[in-house]
N, CA, C and O of each residue as an XYZ file, in Angstrom:
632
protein
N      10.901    -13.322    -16.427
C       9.598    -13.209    -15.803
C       9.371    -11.759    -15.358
O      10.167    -11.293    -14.543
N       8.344    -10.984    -15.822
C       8.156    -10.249    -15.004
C       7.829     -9.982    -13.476
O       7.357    -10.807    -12.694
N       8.151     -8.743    -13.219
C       8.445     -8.185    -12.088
C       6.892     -7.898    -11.355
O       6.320     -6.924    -11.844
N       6.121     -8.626    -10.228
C       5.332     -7.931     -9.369
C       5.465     -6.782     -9.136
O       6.364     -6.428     -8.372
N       4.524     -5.766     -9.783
C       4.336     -4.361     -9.285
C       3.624     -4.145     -7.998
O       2.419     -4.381     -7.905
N       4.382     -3.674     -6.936
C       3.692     -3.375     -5.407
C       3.281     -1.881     -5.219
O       3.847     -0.950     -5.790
N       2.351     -1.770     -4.453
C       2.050     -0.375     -3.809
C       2.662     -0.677     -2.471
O       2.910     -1.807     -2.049
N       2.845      0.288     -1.946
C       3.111      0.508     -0.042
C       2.257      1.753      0.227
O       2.448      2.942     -0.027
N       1.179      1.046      0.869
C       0.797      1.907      1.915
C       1.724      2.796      2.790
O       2.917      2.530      2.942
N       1.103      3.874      3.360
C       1.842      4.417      4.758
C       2.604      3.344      5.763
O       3.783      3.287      6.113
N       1.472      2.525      6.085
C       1.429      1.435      7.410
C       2.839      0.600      6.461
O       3.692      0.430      7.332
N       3.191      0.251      5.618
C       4.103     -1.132      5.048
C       5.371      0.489      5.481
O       5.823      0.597      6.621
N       5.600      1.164      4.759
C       6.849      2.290      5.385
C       6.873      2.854      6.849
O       7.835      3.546      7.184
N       5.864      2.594      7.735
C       5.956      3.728      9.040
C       6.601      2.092      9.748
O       7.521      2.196     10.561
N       6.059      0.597      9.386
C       6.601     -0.218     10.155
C       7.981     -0.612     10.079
O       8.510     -1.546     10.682
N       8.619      0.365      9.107
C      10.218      0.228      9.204
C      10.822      0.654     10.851
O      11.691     -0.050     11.365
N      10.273      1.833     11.555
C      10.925      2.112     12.629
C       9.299      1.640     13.134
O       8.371      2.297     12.663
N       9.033      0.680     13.939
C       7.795      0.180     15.483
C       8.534     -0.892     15.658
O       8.630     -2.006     15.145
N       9.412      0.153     17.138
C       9.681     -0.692     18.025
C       8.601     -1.832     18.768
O       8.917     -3.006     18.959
N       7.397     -1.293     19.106
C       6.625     -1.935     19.819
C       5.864     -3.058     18.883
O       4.925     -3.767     19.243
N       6.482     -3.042     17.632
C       6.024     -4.067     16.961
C       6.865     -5.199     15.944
O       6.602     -5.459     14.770
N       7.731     -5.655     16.624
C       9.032     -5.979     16.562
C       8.695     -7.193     15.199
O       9.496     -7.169     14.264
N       7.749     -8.016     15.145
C       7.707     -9.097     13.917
C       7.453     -8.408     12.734
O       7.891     -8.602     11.600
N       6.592     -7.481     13.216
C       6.069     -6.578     11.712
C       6.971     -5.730     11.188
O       6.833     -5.323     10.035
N       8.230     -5.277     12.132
C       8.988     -4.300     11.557
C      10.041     -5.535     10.791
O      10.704     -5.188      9.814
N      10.114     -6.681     11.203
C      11.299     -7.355     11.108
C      10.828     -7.988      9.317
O      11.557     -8.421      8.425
N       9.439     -7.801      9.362
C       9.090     -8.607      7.924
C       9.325     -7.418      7.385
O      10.335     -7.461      6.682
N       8.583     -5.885      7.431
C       9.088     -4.873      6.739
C       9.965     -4.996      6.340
O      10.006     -5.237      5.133
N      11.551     -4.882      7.323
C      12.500     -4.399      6.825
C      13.190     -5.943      5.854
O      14.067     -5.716      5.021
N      12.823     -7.061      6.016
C      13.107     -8.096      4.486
C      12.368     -7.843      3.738
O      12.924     -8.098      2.670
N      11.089     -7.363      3.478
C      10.640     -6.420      2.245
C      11.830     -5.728      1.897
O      12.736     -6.211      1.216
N      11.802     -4.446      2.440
C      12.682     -3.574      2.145
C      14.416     -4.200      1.578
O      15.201     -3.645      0.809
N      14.501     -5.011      2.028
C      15.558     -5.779      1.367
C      15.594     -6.597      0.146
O      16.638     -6.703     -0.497
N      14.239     -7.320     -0.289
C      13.634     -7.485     -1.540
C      13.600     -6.617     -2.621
O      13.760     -6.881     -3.813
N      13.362     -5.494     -2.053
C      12.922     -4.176     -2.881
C      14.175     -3.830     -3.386
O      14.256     -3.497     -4.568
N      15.174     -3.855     -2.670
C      16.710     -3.113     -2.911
C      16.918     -4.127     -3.855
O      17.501     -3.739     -4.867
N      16.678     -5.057     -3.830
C      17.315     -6.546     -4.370
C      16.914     -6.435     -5.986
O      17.683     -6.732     -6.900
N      15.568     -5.952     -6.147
C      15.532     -5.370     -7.331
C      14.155     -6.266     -7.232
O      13.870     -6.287     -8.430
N      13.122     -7.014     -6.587
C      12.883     -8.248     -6.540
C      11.333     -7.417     -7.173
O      11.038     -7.660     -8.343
N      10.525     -6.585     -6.457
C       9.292     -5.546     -7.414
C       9.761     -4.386     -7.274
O      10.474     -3.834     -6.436
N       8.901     -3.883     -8.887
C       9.040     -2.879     -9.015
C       7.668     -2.272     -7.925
O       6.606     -2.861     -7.724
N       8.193     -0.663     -7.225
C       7.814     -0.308     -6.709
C       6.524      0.638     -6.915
O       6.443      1.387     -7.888
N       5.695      0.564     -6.097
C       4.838      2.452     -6.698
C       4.417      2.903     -4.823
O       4.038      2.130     -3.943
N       4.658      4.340     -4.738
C       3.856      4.575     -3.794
C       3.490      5.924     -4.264
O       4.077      6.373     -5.249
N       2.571      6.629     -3.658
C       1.453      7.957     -3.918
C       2.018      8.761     -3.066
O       2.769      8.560     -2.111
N       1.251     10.356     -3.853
C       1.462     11.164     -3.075
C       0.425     11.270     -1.929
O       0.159     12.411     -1.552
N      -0.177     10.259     -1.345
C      -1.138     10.121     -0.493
C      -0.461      9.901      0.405
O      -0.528     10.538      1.457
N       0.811      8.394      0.064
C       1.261      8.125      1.142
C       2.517      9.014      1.744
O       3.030      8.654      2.804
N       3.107     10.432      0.899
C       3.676     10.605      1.309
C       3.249     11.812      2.005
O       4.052     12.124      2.884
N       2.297     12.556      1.907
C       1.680     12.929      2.631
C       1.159     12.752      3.822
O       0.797     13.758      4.432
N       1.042     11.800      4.264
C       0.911     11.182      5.359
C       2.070     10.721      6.172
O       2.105     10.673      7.401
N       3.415     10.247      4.986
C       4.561     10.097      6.219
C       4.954     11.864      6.807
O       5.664     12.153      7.770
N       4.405     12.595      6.093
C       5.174     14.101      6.363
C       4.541     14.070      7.709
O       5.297     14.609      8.517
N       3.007     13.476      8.476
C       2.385     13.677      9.577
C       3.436     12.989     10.260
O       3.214     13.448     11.381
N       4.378     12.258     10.413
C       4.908     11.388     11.420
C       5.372     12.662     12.162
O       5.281     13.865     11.920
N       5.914     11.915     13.174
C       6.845     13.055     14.012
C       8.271     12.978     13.568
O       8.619     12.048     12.840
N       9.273     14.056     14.026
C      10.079     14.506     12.900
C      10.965     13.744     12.851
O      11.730     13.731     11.887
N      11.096     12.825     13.991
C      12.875     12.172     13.981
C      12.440     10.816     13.361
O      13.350     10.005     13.189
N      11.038     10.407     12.958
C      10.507      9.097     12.645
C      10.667      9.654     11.345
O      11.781      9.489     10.848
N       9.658     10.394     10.545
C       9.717     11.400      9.457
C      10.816     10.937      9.155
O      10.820     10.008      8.347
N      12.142     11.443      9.718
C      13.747     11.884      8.596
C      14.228     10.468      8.528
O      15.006     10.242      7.601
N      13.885      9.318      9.433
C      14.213      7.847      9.396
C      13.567      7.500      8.228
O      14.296      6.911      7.430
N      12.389      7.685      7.865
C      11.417      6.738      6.691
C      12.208      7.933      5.421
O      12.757      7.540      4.391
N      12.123      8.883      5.691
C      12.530      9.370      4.479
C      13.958      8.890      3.879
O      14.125      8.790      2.664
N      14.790      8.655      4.652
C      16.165      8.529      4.854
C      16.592      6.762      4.038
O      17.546      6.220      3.479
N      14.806      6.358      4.558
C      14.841      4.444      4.274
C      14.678      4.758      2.422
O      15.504      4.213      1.690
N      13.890      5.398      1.978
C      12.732      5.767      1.016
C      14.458      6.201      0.118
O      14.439      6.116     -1.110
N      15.275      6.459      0.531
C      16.087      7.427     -0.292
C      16.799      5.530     -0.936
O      17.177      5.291     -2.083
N      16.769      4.581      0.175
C      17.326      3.482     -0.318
C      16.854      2.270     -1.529
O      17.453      1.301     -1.996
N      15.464      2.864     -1.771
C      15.221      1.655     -2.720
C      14.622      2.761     -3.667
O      14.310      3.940     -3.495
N      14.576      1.539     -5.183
C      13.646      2.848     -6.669
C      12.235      2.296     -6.148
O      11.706      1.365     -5.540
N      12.037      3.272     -6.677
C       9.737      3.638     -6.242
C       9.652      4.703     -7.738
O      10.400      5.517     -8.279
N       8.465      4.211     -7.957
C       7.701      5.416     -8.702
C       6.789      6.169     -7.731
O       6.257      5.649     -6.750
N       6.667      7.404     -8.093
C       5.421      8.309     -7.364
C       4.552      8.608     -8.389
O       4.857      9.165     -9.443
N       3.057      8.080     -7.931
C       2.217      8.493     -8.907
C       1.525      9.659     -7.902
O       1.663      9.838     -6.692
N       0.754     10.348     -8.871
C      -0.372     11.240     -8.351
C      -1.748     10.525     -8.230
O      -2.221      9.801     -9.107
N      -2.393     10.846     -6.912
C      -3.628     10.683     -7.558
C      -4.281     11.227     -8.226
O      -4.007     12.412     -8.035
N      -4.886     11.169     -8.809
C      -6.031     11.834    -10.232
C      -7.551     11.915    -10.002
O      -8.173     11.415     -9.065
N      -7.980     12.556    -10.917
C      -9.690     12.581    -10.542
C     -10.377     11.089    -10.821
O     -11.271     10.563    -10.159
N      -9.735     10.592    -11.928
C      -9.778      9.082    -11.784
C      -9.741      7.834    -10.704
O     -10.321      6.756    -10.579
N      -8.628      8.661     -9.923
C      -8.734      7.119     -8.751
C      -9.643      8.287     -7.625
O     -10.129      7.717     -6.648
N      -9.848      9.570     -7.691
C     -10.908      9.589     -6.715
C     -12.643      9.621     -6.751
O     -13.557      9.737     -5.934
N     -12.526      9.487     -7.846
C     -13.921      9.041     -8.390
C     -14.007      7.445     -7.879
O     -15.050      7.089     -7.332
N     -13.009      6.567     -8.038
C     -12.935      4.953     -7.735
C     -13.391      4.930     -6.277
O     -14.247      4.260     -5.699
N     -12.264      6.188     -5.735
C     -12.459      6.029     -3.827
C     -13.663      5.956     -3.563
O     -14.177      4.998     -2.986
N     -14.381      7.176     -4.037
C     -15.875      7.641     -3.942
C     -16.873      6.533     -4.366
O     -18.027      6.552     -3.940
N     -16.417      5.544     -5.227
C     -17.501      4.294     -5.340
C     -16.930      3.222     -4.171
O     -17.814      2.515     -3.687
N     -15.749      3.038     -3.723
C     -15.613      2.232     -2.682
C     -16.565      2.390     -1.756
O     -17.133      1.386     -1.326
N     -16.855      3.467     -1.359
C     -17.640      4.293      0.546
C     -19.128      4.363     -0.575
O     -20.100      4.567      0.151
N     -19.407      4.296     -1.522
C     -20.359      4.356     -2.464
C     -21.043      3.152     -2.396
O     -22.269      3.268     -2.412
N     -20.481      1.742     -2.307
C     -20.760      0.635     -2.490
C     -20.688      0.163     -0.962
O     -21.104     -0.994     -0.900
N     -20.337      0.615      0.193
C     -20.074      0.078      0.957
C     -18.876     -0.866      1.562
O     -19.041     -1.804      2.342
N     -17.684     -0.419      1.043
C     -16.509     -1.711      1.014
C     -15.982     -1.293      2.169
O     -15.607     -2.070      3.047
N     -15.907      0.147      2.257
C     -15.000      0.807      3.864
C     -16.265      2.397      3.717
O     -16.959      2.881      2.823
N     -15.978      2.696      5.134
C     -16.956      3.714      5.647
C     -16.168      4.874      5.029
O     -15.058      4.700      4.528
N     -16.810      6.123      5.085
C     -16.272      7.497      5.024
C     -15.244      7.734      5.784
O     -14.146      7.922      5.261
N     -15.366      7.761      6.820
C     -14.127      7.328      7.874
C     -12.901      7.381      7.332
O     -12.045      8.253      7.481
N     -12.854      6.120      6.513
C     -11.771      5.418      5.756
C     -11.230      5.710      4.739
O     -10.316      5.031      4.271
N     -11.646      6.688      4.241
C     -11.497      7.397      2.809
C     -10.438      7.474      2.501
O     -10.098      6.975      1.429
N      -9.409      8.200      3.412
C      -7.882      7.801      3.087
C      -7.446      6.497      2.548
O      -6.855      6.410      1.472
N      -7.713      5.564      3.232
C      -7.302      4.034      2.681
C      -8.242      3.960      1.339
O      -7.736      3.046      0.687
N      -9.016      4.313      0.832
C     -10.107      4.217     -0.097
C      -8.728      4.495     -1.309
O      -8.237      3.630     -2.035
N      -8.427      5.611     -1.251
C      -7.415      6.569     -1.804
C      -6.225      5.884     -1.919
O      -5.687      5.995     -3.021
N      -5.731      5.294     -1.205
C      -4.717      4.003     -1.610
C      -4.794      3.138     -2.296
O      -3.824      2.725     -2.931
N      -6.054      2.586     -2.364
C      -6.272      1.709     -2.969
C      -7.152      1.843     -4.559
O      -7.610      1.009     -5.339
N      -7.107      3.023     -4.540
C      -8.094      3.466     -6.309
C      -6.491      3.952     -6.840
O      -6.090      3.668     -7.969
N      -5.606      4.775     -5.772
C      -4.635      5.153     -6.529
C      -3.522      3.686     -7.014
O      -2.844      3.767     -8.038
N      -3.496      2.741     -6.346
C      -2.713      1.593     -6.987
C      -3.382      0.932     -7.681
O      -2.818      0.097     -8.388
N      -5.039      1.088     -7.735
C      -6.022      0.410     -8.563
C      -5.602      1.241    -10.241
O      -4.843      0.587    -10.956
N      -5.981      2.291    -10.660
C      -6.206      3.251    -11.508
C      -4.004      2.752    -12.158
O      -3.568      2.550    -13.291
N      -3.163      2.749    -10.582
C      -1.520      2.949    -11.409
C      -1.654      0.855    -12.358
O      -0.855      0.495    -13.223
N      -2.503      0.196    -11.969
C      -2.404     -1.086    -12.686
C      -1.388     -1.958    -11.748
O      -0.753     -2.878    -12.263
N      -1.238     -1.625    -10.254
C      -0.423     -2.366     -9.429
C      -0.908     -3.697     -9.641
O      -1.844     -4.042    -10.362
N      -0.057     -4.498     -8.830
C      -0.787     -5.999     -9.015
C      -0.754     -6.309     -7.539
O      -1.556     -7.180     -7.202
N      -0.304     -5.996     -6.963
C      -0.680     -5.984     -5.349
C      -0.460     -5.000     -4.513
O       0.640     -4.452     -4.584
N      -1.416     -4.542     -3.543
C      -1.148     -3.128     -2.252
C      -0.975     -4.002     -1.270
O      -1.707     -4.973     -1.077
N       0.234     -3.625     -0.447
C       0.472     -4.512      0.550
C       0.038     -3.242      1.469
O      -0.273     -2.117      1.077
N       0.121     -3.859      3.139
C      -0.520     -3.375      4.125
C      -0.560     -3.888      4.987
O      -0.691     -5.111      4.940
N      -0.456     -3.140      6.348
C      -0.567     -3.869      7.717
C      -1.702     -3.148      8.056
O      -1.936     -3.050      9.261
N      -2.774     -2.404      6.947
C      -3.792     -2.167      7.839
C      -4.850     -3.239      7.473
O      -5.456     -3.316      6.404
N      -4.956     -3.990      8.467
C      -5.572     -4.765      9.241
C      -7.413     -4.877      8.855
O      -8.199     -5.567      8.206
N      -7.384     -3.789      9.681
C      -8.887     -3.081     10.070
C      -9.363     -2.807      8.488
O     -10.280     -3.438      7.962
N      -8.785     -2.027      7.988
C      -9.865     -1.739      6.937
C      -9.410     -1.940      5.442
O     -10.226     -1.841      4.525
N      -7.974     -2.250      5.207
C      -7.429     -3.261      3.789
C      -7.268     -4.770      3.823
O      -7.759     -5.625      3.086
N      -6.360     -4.894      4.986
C      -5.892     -6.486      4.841
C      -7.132     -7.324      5.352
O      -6.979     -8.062      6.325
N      -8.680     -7.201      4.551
C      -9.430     -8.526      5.373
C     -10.412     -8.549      3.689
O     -10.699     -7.907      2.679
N     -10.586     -9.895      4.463
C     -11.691    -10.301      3.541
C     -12.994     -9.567      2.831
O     -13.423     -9.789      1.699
N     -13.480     -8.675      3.764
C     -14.734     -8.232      3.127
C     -14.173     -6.906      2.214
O     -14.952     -6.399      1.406
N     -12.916     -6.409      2.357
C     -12.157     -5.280      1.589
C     -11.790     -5.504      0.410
O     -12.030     -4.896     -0.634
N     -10.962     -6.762      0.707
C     -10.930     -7.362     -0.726
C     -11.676     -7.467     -1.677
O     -11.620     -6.992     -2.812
N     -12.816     -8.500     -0.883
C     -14.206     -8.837     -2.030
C     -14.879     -7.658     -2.300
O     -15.437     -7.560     -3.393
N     -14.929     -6.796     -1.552
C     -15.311     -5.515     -2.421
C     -14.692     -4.658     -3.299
O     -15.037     -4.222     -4.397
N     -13.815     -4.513     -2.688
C     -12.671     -4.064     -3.866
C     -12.489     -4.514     -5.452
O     -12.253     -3.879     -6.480
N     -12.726     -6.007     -5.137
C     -12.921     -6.878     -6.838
C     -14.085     -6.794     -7.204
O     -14.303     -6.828     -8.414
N     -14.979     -6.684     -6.444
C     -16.238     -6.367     -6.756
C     -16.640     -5.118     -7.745
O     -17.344     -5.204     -8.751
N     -15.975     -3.848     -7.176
C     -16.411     -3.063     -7.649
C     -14.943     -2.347     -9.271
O     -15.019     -1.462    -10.123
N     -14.021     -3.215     -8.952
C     -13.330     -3.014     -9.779
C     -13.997     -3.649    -11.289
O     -14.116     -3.006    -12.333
N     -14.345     -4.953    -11.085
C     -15.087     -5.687    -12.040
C     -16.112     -4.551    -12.841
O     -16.081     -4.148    -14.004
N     -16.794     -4.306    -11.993
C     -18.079     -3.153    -12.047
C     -17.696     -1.929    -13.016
O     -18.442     -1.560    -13.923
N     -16.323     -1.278    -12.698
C     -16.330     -0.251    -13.284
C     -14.710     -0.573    -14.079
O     -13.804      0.257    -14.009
N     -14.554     -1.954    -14.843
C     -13.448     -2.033    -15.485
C     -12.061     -1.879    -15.183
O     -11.203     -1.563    -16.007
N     -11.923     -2.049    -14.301
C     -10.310     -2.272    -14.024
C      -9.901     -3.736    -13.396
O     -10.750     -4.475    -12.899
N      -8.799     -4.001    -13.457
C      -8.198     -5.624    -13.638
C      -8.190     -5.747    -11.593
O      -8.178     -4.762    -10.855
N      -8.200     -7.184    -11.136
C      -8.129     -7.050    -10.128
C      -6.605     -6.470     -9.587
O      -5.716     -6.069    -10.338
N      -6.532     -6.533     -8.032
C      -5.485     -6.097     -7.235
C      -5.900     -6.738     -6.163
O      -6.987     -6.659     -5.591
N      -4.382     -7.784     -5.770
C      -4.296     -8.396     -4.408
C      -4.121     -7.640     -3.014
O      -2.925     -7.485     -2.767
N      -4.726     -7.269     -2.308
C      -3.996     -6.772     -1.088
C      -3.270     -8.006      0.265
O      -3.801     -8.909      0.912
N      -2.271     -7.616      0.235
C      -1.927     -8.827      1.114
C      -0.834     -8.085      2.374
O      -0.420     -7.071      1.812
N      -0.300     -8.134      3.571
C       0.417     -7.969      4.118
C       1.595     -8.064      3.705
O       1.820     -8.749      2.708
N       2.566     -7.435      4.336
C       4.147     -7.665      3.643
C       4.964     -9.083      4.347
O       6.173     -9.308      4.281
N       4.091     -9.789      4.909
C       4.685    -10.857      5.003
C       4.234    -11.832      4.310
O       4.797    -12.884      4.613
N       3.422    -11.941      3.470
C       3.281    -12.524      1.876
C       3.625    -12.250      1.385
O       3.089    -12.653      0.353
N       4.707    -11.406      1.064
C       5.767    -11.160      0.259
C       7.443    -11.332      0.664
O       8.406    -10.879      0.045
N       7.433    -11.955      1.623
C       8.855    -12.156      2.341
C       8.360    -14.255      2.667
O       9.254    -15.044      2.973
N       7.594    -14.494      2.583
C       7.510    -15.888      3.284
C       8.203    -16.869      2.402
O       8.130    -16.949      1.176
N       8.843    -17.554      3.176
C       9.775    -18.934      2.572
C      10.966    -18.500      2.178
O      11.736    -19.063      1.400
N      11.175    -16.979      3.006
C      12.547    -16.889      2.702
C      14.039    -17.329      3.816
O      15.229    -17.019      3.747
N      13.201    -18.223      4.840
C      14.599    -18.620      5.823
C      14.809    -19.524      5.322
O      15.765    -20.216      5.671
């Protein structure tokens, strides 16, 4: 059977070390144990790693240090997935604001992921993100993409 191809957001790697968020780090890190396991193949961007470089430094050398433990591909983004971003905030799916997350999600759209996981909440993991997201993927030819939290990807494993 093939292998679920995942994206990770920033938010699915920065919740390896939140203390103050003790269930979410605890599903992270059985992701992260999936991942080692060989269980999907991985993709994350140079979006998101750009963004772990913002952490602060002793969090920084922890995620990097996690990142050294499982295989990932790194894609680039391209003028391709930012043309996609630009119809997301185009169509209305997430505000300008949001553009970064826009950018996550054209860049795992455009790599042919089959799901972007995410603990962001607010402006990936909900309903009206989704349906726009398929919406406008439909629109301009590309296959859908699930976004789901990383604890849809760890559930039914006790």
């Amino acid at each position: 059977m093939k292998k679920l191809k995942i994206y990770l957001d920033t938010s699915v790697i920065s919740y390896l070390k939140q203390d103050d968020a003790p269930e979410k780090m605890a599903d992270t890190l059985k992701l992260w144990d999936k991942i080692r396991n060989g269980v999907y193949d991985v993709v994350i961007s140079d979006v998101t790693l750009e963004e772990i470089l913002l952490c602060a430094k002793s969090k920084r050398q922890y995620l990097s240090d996690m990142l050294l433990k499982i295989d990932y591909a790194v894609i680039n983004e391209t003028p391709e997935a930012v043309a996609l971003a630009r119809q997301f905030i185009k169509h209305n799916v997430l505000s300008k604001k949001s553009f970064d997350d826009c950018r996550h999600i054209a860049c795992a759209v455009v790599a042919g992921c089959d799901i972007i996981t995410s603990w962001n909440f607010k402006h990936m993991v909900n309903v009206r993100t989704v349906n726009g997201v398929k919406k406008i993927n439909m629109m301009e030819g590309y296959r859908t993409v699930e976004i789901y939290p990383p604890t849809m990807l760890v559930e039914g494993d006790e």
